[in-house]
N, C-alpha and C positions, 0 to 999 in steps of 0.2 A: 388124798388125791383130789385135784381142783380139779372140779366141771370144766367145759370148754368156755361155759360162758365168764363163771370166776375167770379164767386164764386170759382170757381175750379182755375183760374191764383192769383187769392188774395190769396187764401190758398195755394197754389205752394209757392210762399213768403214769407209767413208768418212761413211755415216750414224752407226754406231757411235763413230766420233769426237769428228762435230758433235754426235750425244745426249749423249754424255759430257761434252763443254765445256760444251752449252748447260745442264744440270740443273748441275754446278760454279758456272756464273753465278746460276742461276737459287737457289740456295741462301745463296754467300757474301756479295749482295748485302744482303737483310735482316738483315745483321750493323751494317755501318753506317750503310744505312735507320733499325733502331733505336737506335742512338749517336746521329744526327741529331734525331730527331722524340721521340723516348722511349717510355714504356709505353704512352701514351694513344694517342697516332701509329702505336705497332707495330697497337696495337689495330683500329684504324680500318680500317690497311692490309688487314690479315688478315680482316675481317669481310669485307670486298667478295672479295679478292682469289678464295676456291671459286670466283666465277662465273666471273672474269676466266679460271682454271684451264682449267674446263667448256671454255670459248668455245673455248682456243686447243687444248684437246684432239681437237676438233670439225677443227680447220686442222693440226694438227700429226701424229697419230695415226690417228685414224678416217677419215675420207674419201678425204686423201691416199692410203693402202694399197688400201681396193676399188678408185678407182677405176684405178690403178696396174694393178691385177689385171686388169679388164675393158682396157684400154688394152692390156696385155702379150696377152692374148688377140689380140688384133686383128690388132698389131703382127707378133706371128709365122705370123700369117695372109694379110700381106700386104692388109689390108683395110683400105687408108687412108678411105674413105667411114664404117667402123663403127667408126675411132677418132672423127671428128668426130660420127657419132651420139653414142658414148657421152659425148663432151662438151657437148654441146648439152643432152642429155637433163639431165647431171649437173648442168651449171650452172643451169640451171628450177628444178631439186629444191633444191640449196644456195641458189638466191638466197629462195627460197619460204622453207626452215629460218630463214636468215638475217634475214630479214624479218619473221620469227614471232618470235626471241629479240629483235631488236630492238622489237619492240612492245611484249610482255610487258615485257621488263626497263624500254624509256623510260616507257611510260604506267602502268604498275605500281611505281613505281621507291619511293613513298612507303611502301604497304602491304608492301613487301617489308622496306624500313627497319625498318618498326613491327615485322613477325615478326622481325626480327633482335634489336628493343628499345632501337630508338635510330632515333630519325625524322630527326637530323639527316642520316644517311647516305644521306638518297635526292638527293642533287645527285649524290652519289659515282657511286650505283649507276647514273645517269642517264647521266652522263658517260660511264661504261663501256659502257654499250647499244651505241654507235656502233662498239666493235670486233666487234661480230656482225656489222657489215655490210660489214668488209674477209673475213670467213674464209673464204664460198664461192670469193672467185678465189685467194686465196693456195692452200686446199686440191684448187681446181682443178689451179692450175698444176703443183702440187709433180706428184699424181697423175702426171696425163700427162706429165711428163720420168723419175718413177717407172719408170711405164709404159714407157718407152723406152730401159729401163735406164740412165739419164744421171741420178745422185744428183748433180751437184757442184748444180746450183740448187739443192735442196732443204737440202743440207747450209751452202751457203754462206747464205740463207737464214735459215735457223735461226742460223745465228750471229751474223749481222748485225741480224737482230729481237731476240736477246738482248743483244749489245752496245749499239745502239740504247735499247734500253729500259731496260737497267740506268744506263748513263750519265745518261740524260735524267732517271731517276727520284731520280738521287743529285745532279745537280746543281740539279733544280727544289726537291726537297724544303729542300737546306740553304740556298737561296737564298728562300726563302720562310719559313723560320724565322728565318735573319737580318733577315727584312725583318719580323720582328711578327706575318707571318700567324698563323691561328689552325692548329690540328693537322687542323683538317679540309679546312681549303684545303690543305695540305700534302698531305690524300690524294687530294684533285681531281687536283694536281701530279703523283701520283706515277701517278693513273691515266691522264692525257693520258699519261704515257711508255710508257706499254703500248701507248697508239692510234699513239704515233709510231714505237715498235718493229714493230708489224705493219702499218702505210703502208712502214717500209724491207724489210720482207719481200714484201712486193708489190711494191715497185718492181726488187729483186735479181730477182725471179722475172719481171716484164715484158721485163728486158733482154734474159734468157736467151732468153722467147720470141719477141723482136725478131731475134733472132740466127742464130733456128734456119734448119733445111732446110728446104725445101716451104712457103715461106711464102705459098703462091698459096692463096687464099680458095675454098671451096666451099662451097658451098651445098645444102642435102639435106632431104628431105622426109623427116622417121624417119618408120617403120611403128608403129603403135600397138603392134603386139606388141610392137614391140625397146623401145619407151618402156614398157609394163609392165613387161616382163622386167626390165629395168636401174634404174626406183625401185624395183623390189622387192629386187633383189638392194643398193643403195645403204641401204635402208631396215633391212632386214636385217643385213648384213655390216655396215655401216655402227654399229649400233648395240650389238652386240657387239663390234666392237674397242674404240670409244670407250669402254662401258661396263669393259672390262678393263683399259684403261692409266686410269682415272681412280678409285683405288679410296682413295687418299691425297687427292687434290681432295675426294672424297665427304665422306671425315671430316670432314675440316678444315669443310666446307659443315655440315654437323647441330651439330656447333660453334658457328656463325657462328648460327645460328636457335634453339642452345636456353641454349650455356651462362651468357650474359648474363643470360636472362633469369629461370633457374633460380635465380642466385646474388642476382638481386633479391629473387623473388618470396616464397623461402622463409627471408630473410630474413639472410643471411650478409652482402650487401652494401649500401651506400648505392649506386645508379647511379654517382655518380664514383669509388669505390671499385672496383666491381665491373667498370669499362671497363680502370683499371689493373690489374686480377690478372687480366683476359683479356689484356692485352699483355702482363704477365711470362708466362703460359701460354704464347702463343705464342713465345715462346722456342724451347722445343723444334721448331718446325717445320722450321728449317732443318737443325738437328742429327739428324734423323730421315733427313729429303732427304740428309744429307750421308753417313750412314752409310749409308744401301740403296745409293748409286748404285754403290759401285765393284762390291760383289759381283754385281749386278743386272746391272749391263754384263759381268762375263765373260760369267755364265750365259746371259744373252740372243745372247751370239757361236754359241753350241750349238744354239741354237733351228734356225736353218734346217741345219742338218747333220742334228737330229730329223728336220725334215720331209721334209728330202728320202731318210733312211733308211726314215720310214714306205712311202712313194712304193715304195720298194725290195723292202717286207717285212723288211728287214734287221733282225731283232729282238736281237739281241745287242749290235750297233752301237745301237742305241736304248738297253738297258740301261748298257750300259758309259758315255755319255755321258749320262744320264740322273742314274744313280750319282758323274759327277763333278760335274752341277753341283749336286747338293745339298751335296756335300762339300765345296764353294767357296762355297755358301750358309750353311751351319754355319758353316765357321772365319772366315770375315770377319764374319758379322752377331754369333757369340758373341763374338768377341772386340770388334767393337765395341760391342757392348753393355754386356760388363761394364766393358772400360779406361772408358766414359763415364761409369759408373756410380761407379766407383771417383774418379775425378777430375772430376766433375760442378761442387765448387764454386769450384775455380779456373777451369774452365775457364767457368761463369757468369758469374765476375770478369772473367776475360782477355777474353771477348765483348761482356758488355754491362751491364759498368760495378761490378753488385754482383752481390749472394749470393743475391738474393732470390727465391721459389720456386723454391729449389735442388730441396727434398724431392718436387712433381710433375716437375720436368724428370730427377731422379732413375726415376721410375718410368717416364718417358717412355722414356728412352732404353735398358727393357729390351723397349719394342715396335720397337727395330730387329731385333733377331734374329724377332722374329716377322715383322714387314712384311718383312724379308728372303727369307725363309724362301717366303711366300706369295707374293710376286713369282715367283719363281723357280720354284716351282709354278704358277701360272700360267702362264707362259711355256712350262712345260714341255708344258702339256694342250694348251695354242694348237698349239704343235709336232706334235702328236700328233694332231689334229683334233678336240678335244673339247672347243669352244669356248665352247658352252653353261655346261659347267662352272667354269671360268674363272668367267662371268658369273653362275652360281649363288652361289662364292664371295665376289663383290663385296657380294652382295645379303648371306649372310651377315654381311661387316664391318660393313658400314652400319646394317643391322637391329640387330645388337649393338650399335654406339654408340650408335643410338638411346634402345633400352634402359638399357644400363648409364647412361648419362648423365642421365637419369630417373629411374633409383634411388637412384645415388651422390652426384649433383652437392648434391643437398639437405644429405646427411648431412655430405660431406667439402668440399666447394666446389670448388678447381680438381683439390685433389689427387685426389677424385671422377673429374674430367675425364679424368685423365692414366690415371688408372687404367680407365676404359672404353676408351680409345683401344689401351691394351695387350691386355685381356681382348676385343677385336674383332678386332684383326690376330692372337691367337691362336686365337680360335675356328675366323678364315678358315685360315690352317695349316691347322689340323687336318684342315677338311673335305676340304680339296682332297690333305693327303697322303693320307687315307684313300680318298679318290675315284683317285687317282693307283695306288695297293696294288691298289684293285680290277682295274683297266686292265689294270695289267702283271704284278699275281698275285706281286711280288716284295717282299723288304721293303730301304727304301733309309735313311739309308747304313748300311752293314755294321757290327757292336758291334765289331769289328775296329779301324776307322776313329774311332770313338764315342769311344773311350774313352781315345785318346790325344788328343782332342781336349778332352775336359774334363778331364785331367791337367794340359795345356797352359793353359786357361781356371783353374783350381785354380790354380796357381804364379803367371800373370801379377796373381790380384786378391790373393793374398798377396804378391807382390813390393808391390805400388802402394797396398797397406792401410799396410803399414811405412812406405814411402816419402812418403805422407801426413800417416802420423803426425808423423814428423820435420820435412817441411818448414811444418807449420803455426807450429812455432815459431821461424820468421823472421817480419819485420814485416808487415802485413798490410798490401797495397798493392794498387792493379792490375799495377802493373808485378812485382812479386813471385808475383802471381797466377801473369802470363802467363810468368814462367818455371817457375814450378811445373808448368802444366799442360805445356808445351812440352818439358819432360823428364821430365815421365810419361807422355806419349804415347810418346817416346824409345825410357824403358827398358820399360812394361809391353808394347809392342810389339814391342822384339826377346826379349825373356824369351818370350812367345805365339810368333814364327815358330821361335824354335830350337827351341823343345819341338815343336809343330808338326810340323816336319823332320823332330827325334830319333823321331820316333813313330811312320814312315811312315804318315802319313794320305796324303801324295803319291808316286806314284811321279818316277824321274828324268825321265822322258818328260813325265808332269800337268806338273808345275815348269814346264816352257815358256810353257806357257799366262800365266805371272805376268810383271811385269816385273823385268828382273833373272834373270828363271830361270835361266840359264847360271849365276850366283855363288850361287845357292841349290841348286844340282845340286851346286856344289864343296863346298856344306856338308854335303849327303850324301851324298855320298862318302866325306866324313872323318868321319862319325859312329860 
């Protein structure tokens, strides 16, 4: 029999896993979504998809975790009556939510289109409305197995609404282009996969609750105070988590509502012009998703060892693990930044088909080191209880895209775009490291660390500059793309870990944290 604390680090993991797989899915899949449907179709997808984000951030992130919290309270109280309050209480409030986003989005569905600058999208957005109304029990459910330290529903869940959805979206969409449809029933298609992804994440989660212990019914009369007390704390908690894991949804949504209609109005696009350079733009989306996720999941393994060191007072333990996840921040997000940057137009080719707006997917992929960067920070103040912050920072990103995207978009058109989305995820960095400096009075990571790490970053964009150079003149093909890009990932990436290594930015102990670390301890050994 596993302690509570065993049970609660196993399920810490075991979520860690499912998030891992499911952002993997949740990225690779708009690869051949757009090989399918094309620019127009990416386009389509993309406009809707912010909200679709919103909704399942609402089921995935935010509610799940309070009400887990209030649940765990209960649970180690032995207060089986104030778990079924706090469920009773929660589900009124989410189906209430639930019911509000479905309204807005179904009876609004046109005027929303029109702010987007394309009226044909409100079937889309209509169609979508209906997944507002599975997330109150999915986020119920997850919650209370949360709550009871039992992650495998929530994990298996999640990966079966991503499997689910991804399948269904790849096989509706190319079955519907075969068949003549038009690009926009294609994105009906691809949003019913999302409603069918989240009906199998409720039905995974109904089994679990078919299954459980105590399945004997009561019935309770809550107290008005414990029904204040817990929408407030739902209302609350609730809306600072979600607000913090949704700060890439965010963007991508001020997008969806300005840059179409930006690139009409001041006069760079025709509309059918201006739908395709918003699908080559979104390009970058998954290549963004793709680069935050790995470094973002170590760092996020740290978070609860933060919080349970703050709990302790343990401030050294804070520091010291504090200081490594930025240093696992840095060398993954610069180095994926720059090898994208450096191999951008193969790998444009080897993804999706041609070259075209390489030059914004180029500056796109120097906001991974920043969205990396800021993730992680984040994550780090959550850890720390400074939650508020966190959600200051969101507002930051968002506000900057706003802005930038209203200055720029005019002048430069998407490459405008690409360029706001960088200069926002860096602003939010900054704020939050400077807000982070304040906290803990220290300054993180060490010029010790620093400086073998852009030595490192230095060598791999001159190895992959050369290496460029040369393989350009082989035939230009997709297939010659994707082995250009496939061996410049190769080499600019073991040139980036040896220097790395050779640098000590890691000690032999950090190295474990990696996979492989045991064969990256034997290379510094031997250095």
């Amino acid at each position: 029999m596993r302690s509570p604390e065993e049970r609660i680090w196993r399920g810490a993991a075991v979520l860690t896993i499912a998030a891992f797989v499911t952002k993997i899915l949740s990225a690779f899949y708009r690869i051949p979504y757009q090989n399918i449907v094309g620019d127009v179709g990416f386009y389509i997808y993309q406009q809707v998809y912010p909200i679709y984000g919103i909704v399942m951030s609402l089921a995935l992130y935010g509610y799940p975790i309070v009400i887990s919290k209030l649940v765990a309270e209960r649970v180690a109280e032995h207060d089986e009556k104030g778990v079924i309050s706090v469920l009773q209480v929660s589900l009124l409030f989410l189906c209430s939510l639930g019911l509000l986003i479905f309204s807005i989005l179904y009876i609004g569905a046109k005027q929303i289109a029109i702010w987007m600058g394309d009226g044909e999208l409100a079937p889309i957005v209509r169609l979508l409305s209906f997944s507002s109304l599975l997330f109150p029990f999915i986020a119920l459910l997850r919650g209370y197995f949360q709550g009871n330290h039992n992650m495998i529903p929530t994990a298996v869940s999640q990966v079966g609404e991503q499997f689910v959805r991804v399948t269904t979206i790849i096989f509706l969409s190319y079955w519907f282009i075969k068949s003549g449809r038009t690009a926009y029933e294609a994105g009906a298609a691809a949003m019913f996969g999302s409603f069918a992804g989240g009906l199998t994440a409720l039905l995974l989660l109904t089994a679990y609750w078919m299954r459980r212990k105590n399945r004997g019914k009561i019935h309770i009369a809550v107290k008005s105070a414990d029904t204040k007390r817990i929408i407030s704390y739902l209302f609350i908690e609730g809306f600072i988590i979600c607000v913090t894991n949704m700060v890439l949804t965010l963007t991508q949504l001020v997008d969806s509502f300005s840059l179409l209609s930006l690139l009409v109005e001041h006069g760079k696009e025709s509309l059918e012009q201006a739908k395709i350079w918003k699908g080559i733009y979104d390009r970058g989306q998954p290549l963004i998703q793709l680069g935050t996720v790995v470094a973002t999941s170590f760092s996020l393994t740290l978070v609860p060892l933060i919080s349970g060191a703050r709990k302790r007072k343990d401030e050294p333990f804070i520091y010291e693990k504090t200081d490594l996840s930025l240093r696992i921040a840095t060398v993954i997000g610069l180095g994926a930044a720059l090898g994208l940057m450096c191999l951008i137009r193969p790998v444009n080719v080897m993804l999706f088909e041609n070259d075209l707006g390489s030059l914004p997917l180029e500056i796109l992929a120097v906001s991974i080191f920043f969205t990396t960067l800021a993730l992680t920070l984040s994550a780090l103040l959550q850890g720390m209880g400074y939650e508020w912050i966190a959600v200051a920072g969101v507002c930051v990103a968002v506000a900057g895209k706003a802005a930038c995207n209203w200055l720029l978009i005019p002048l430069f058109g998407t490459t405008g775009a690409a360029a706001a989305t960088t200069l926002s995820y860096a602003a939010m960095a900054c704020f939050l490291y400077v807000m982070l400096q304040r906290k803990l009075h220290i300054r993180f990571p060490k010029k010790t660390h620093l400086y073998p790490v852009m030595k490192a970053a230095l060598a791999m964009v001159v190895v992959l500059q050369l290496y460029t150079m040369l393989a350009e003149r082989w035939i230009d093909s997709r297939l010659f793309a994707t082995g250009e890009a496939l061996v410049g990932v190769l080499l600019g990436g073991v040139t980036y870990i040896i220097m790395v290594i050779k640098g000590n930015v890691f000690s032999q102990q950090e190295l474990s944290f990696f996979p492989f670390g045991n064969k990256l301890r034997l290379l510094l050994e031997n250095r």
